[in-house]
C-alpha positions as CSV (number, residue, x, y, z in Angstrom):
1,X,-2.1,-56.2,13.3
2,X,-5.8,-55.6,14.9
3,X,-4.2,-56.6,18.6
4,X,-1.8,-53.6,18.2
5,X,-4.5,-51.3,17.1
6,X,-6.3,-52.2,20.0
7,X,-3.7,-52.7,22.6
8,X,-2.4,-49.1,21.7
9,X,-6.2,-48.0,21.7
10,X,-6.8,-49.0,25.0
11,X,-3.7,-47.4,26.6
12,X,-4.9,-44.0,25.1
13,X,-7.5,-44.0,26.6
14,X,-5.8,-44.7,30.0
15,X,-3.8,-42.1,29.4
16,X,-7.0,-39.2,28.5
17,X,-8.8,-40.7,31.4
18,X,-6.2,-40.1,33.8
19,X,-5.3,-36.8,32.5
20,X,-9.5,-35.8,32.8
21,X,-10.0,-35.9,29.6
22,X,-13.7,-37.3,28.2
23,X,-13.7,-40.8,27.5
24,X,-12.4,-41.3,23.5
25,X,-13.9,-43.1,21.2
26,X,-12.1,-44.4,17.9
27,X,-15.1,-42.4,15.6
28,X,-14.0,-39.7,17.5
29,X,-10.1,-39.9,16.2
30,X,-11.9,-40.6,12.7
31,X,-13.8,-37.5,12.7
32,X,-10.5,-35.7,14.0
33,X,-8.4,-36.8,11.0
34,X,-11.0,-36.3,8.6
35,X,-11.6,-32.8,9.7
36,X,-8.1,-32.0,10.1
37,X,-7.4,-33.6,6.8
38,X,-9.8,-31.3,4.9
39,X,-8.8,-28.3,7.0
40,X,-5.5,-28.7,5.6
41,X,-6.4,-28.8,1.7
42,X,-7.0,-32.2,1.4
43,X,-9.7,-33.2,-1.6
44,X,-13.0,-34.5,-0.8
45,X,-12.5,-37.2,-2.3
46,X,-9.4,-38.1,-0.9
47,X,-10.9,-38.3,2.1
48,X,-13.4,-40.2,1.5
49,X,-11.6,-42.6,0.2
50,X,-9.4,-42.9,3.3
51,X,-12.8,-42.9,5.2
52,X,-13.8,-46.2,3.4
53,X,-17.1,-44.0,2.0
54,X,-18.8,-44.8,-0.9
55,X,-19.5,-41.3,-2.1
56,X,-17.6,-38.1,-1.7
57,X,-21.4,-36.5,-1.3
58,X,-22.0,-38.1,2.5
59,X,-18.0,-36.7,3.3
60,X,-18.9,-33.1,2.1
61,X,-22.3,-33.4,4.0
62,X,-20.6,-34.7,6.9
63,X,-17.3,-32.7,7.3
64,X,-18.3,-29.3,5.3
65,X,-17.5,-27.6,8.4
66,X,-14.2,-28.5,8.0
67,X,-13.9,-27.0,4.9
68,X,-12.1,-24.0,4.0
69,X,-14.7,-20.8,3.3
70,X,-11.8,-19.3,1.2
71,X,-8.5,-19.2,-0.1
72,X,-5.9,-17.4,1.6
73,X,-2.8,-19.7,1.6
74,X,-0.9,-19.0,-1.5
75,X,2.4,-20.9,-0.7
76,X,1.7,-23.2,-3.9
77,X,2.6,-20.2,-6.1
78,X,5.9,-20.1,-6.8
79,X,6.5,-18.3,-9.3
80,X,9.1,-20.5,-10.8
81,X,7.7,-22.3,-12.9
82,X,7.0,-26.7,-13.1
83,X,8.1,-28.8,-14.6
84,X,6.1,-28.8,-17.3
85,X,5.7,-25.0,-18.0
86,X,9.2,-23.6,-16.7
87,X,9.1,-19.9,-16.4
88,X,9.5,-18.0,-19.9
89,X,11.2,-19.7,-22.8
90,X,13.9,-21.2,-24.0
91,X,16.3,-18.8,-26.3
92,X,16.6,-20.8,-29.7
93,X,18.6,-17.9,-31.6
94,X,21.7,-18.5,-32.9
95,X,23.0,-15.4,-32.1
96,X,25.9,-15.4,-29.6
97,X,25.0,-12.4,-28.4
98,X,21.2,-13.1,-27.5
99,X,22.5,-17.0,-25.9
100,X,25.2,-16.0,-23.8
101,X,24.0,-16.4,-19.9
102,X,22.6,-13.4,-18.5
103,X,23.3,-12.4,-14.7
104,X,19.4,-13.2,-12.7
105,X,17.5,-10.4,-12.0
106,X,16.4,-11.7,-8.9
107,X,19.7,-11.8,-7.5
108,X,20.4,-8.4,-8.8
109,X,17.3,-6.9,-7.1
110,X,17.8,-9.1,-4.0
111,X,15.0,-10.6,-2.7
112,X,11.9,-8.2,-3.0
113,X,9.6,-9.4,-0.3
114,X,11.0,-10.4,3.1
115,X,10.8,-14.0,4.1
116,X,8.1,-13.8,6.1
117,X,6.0,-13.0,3.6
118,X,4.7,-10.4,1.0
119,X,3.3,-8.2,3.5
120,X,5.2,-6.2,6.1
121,X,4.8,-7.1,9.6
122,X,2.2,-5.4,11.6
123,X,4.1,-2.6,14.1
124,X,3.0,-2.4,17.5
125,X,3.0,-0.1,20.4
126,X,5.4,-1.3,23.1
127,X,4.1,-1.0,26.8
């Protein structure tokens, strides 16, 4: 509903005005989200699309800042596999011997890097 969006628009604004903040502007919210939203990994197209932009090409020449210069997160990699290429294969033998379940190997070796990640924390010097 267009009376909500501006209704709730307006009392924003209120609300950044009395805290000191500069006067908002809804492009301004647009530019947030679209930065943000390619900060975070979204596609450029993706974006533009949700931008209502004809080309990806004026959303990379407009946001490029936003993009990422390189890749450091690696939480996609799991290491377990899809769906569609599970980790190693399926044991078609008929030998009982080669079927029968065997224990994981990851529980056996616990865990091997911590949970925070695969790097150790960095120590520091109390004061």
């Amino acid at each position: 509903d267009e009376s909500n969006v501006s209704r709730t628009w307006r009392r924003l604004r209120r609300k950044a005005q009395a805290h000191g903040v500069r006067p908002l502007r809804i492009h301004d919210a647009r530019h947030t989200f679209a930065s943000l939203a390619l900060a975070s990994g979204k596609s450029v197209r993706w974006v533009a699309s949700q931008l209502g932009h004809a080309s990806p090409e004026l959303t990379l020449r407009v946001y490029a800042h936003a993009l990422r210069e390189e890749e450091a997160d690696l939480s996609f990699l799991d290491f377990g596999g899809t769906k569609r290429h599970p980790r190693g294969t399926k044991d078609r033998s008929t030998n009982p011997a080669r079927s029968a379940p065997r224990s994981n190997p990851r529980r056996a070796m616990g865990n091997v890097a911590r949970r925070e990640g695969l790097e150790p924390p960095t120590l520091r010097f109390e004061a």
